[in-house]
LUMRO-23627 format. One record per residue (C-alpha): residue in one letter; z, y, x. Coordinates in steps of 0.5 Angstrom, whole numbers, padded with zeros to 4 digits, always signed. Layout:
# residues N
AZYX;...
END
This chain:
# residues 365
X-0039-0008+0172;X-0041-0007+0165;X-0040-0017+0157;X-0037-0012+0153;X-0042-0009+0148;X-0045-0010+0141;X-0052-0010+0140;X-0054-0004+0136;X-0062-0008+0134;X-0060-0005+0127;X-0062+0001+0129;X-0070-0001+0130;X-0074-0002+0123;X-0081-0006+0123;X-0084-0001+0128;X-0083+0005+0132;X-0085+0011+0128;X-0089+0017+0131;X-0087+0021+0137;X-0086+0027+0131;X-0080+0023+0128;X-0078+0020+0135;X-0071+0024+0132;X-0070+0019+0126;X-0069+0012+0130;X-0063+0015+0135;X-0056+0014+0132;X-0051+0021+0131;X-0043+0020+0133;X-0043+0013+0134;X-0036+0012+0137;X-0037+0008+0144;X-0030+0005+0145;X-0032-0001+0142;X-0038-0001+0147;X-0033-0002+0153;X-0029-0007+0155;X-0023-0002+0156;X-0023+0000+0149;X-0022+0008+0149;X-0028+0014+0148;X-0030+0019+0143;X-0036+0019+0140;X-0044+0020+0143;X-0048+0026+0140;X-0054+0021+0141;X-0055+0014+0141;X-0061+0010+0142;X-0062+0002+0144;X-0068+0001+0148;X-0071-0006+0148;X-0077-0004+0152;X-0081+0001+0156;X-0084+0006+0151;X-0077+0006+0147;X-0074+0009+0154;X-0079+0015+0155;X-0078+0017+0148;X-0070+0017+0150;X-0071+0021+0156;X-0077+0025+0153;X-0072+0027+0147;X-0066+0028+0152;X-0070+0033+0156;X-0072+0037+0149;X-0065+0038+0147;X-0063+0039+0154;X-0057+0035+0153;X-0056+0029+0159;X-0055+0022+0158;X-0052+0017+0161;X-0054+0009+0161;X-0050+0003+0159;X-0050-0004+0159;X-0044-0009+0158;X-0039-0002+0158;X-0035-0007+0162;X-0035-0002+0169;X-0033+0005+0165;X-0028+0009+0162;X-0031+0014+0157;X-0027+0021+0155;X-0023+0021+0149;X-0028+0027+0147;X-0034+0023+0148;X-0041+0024+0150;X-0044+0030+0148;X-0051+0028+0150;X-0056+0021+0149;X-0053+0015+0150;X-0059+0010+0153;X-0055+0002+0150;X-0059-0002+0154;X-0061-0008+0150;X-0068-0010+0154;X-0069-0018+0153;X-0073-0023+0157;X-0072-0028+0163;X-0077-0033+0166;X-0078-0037+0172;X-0082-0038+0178;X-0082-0044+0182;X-0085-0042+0189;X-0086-0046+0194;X-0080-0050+0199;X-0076-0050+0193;X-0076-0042+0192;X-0075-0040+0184;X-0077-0033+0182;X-0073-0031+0176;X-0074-0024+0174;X-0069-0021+0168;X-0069-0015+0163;X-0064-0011+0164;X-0061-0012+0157;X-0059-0020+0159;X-0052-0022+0158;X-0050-0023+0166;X-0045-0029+0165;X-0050-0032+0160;X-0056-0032+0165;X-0051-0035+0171;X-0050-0041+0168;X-0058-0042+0165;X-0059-0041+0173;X-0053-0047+0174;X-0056-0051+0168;X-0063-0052+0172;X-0061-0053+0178;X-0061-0046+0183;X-0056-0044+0188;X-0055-0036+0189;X-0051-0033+0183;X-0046-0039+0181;X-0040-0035+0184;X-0042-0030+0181;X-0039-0033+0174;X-0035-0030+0168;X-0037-0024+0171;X-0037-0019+0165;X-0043-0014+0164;X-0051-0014+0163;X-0055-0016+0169;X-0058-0009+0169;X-0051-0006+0172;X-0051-0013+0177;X-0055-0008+0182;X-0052-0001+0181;X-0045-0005+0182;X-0048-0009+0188;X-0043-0014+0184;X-0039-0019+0189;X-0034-0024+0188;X-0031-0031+0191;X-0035-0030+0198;X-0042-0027+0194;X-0044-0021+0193;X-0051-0020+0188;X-0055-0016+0193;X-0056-0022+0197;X-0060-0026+0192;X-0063-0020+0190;X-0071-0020+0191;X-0073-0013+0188;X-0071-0009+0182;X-0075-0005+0177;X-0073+0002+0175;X-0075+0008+0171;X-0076+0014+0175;X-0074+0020+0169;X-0078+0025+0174;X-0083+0021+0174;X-0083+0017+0168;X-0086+0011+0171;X-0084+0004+0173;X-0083+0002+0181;X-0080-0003+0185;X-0076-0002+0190;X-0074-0009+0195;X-0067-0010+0197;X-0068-0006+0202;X-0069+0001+0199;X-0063+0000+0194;X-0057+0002+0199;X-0053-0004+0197;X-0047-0004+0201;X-0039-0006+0198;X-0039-0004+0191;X-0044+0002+0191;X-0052+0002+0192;X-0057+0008+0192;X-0057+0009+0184;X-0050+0011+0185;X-0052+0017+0189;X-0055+0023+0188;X-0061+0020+0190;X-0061+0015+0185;X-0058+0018+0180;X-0066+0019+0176;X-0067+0012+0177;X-0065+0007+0171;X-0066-0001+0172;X-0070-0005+0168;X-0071-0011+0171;X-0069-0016+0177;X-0071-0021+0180;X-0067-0026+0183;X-0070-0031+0189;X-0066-0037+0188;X-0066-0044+0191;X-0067-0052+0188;X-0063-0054+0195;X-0058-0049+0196;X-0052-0049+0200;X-0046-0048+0196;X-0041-0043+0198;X-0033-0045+0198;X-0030-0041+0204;X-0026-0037+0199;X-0019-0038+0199;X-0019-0039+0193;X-0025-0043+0192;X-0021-0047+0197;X-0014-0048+0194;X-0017-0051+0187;X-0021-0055+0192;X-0015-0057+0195;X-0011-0058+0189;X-0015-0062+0185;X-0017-0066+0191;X-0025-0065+0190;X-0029-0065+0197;X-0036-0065+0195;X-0036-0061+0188;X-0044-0060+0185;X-0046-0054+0184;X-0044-0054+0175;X-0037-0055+0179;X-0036-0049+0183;X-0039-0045+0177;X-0033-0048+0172;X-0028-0047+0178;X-0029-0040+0179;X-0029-0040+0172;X-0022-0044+0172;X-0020-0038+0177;X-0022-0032+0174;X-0019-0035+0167;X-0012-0036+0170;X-0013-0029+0175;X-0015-0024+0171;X-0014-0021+0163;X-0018-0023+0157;X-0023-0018+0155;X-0023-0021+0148;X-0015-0020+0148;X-0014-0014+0152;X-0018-0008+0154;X-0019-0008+0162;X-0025-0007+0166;X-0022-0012+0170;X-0021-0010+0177;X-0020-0002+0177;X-0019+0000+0184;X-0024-0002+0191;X-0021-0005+0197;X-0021+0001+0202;X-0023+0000+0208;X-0018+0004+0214;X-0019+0004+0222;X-0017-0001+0227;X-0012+0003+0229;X-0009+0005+0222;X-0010-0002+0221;X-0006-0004+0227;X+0000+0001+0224;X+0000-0002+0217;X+0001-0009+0220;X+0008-0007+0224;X+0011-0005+0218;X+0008-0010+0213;X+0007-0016+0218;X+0005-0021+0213;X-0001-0016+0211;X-0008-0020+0211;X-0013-0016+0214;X-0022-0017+0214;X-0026-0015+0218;X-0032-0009+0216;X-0037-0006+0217;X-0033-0001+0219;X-0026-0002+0221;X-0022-0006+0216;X-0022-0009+0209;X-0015-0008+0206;X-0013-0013+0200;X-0010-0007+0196;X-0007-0012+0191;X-0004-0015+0196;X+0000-0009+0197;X+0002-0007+0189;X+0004-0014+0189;X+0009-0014+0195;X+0010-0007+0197;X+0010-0004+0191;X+0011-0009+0186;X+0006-0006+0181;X+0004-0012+0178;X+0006-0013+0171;X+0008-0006+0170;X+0007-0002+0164;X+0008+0006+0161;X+0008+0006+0154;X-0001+0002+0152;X-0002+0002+0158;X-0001-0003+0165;X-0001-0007+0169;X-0004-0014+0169;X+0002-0020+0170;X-0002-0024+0173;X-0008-0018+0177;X-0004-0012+0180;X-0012-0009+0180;X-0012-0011+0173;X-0010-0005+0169;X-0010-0007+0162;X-0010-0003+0155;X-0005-0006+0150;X-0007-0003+0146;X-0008+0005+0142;X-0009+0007+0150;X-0013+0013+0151;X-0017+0014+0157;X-0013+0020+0159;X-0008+0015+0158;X-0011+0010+0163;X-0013+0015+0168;X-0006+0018+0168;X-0003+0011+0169;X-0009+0009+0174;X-0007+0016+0178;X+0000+0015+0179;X-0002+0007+0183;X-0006+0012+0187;X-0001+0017+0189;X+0004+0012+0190;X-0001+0007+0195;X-0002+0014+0198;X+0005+0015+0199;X+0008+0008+0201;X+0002+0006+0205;X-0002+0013+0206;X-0008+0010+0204;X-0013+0012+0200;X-0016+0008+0194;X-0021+0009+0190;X-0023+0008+0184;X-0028+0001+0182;X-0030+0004+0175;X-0034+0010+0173;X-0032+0016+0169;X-0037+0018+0163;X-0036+0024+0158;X-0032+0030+0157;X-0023+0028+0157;
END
């Protein structure tokens, strides 16, 4: 999911200029590696930091007059951009606001501007109380990204705490709501990952949030610390500091590292394949799904592949993660990506199934 970016606000003087100068206010070959959490991409022809609706239809307006394309982002903490850059308008989403609603039955409404740091805003949703987010933790990114990812971890998926989202329609140039129900959520994807969505980008979420919630601790890994640390009846500030505990000791520093943290989805397969796979690889968990069965694929780079901690030159494996490839640094993205293909056809080889990538790829390699 995409926190990772620094915030470009030093590109908006005291006031927008007139639409006839809209050109002056976008920044020309800013190099995007330092934007993402993975560190590696060539320059963007056009960058803009968008603080509000208005600076928005000016990037779109400006994108559709030179005919070039644009792509959005947040945190850069769910992408891989091309070694030759963007040729086309970067959008960096730096939209800030946040407030709460209390409703009634102990029910808050809290809606976020797409810009807002997503851990930052779990832990203000901790700090007062509400349940819905909290094993959402030390999540990198920015809550715009929060529903294009349908960003899940620890037994939570954000969808279900999602009461709408607000986006911009580029055909249109108009704000619409779409409830939870119209965004398509599913593992890992939603519709502003289609076709479908492809015009539509996230301005605000709102979140329907809980005083007197119930915590979710079914996790293995939820349950082990539990189990370790002899605590029965954690609160609610605990279980956000445990799967911060869990994500520290698991997955690589992004302050150390470049990582997008875990690279590849778990596949779902058939039942029959399943089946099959559990014959040669009997100690293989296996998850029900929606459609067949959900494979943990670190489960496989760690004990049939032993993938983990595995390096090529920049580039490896995490020692502690084996979905985590990491940047040690000097990697370039074709680096990564040629790295990342070689799990692929290894997985594909050894087990016969397909994995797919969990990060997006922007930009020309």
């Amino acid at each position: 999911m995409t926190g990772g970016g620094t915030h470009l606000r030093h590109l908006f003087r005291s006031s927008l200029p007139p639409v006839n100068s809209v050109q002056n206010i976008f920044e020309k070959h800013t190099l995007l590696a330092p934007l993402t959490t993975m560190r590696v991409g060539g320059p963007a022809r056009f960058l803009l930091s968008v603080r509000n609706i208005h600076d928005l239809k000016k990037g779109i307006l400006f994108a559709k007059e030179k005919k070039v394309p644009f792509f959005v982002l947040g945190g850069g903490s769910n992408i891989i951009v091309g070694d030759r850059g963007f040729s086309g308008l970067v959008l960096k989403m730096d939209m800030r606001s946040i407030s709460f609603e209390d409703i009634q039955n102990g029910k808050t409404f809290v809606t976020v501007s797409a810009g807002e740091n997503w851990d930052a805003f779990v832990g203000e949703t901790v700090a007062r109380g509400l349940y819905g987010v909290e094993n959402l933790s030390h999540i990198p990114g920015t809550v715009g990204a929060a529903p294009v990812q349908n960003i899940g971890a620890y037994g939570m998926e954000v969808k279900n705490s999602i009461l709408w989202v607000e986006v911009f329609d580029t055909n249109t140039m108009r704000t619409k709501k779409l409830a939870r129900d119209e965004c398509a959520f599913s593992y890992r994807d939603s519709i502003f990952k289609q076709d479908e969505g492809k015009n539509l980008i996230v301005t605000n979420v709102c979140f329907l949030l809980e005083r007197d919630g119930s915590l979710n601790t079914g996790y293995k890994d939820v349950q082990d610390y539990l189990h370790t640390h002899s605590m029965r009846d954690p609160s609610l500030s605990e279980i956000r500091d445990i799967v911060v505990a869990i994500r520290k000791s698991k997955l690589p520093d992004w302050n150390m590292y470049g990582t997008v943290g875990s690279f590849f989805k778990n596949p779902v397969i058939s039942l029959e394949k399943a089946n099959e796979l559990k014959k040669r690889f009997s100690e293989m968990p296996l998850f029900p799904a929606k459609d067949g069965v959900k494979i943990p694929i670190a489960w496989i780079l760690d004990h049939v592949l032993l993938w983990k901690g595995k390096s090529d030159g920049p580039v490896g494996v995490f020692s502690c993660h084996s979905l985590a490839i990491i940047n040690h640094g000097g990697a370039t993205a074709v680096d990564i990506t040629m790295f990342a293909k070689k799990i692929q056809q290894d997985v594909l080889k050894k087990t016969g199934i397909s994995i797919e990538p969990e990060v997006s790829f922007v930009g020309e390699f």
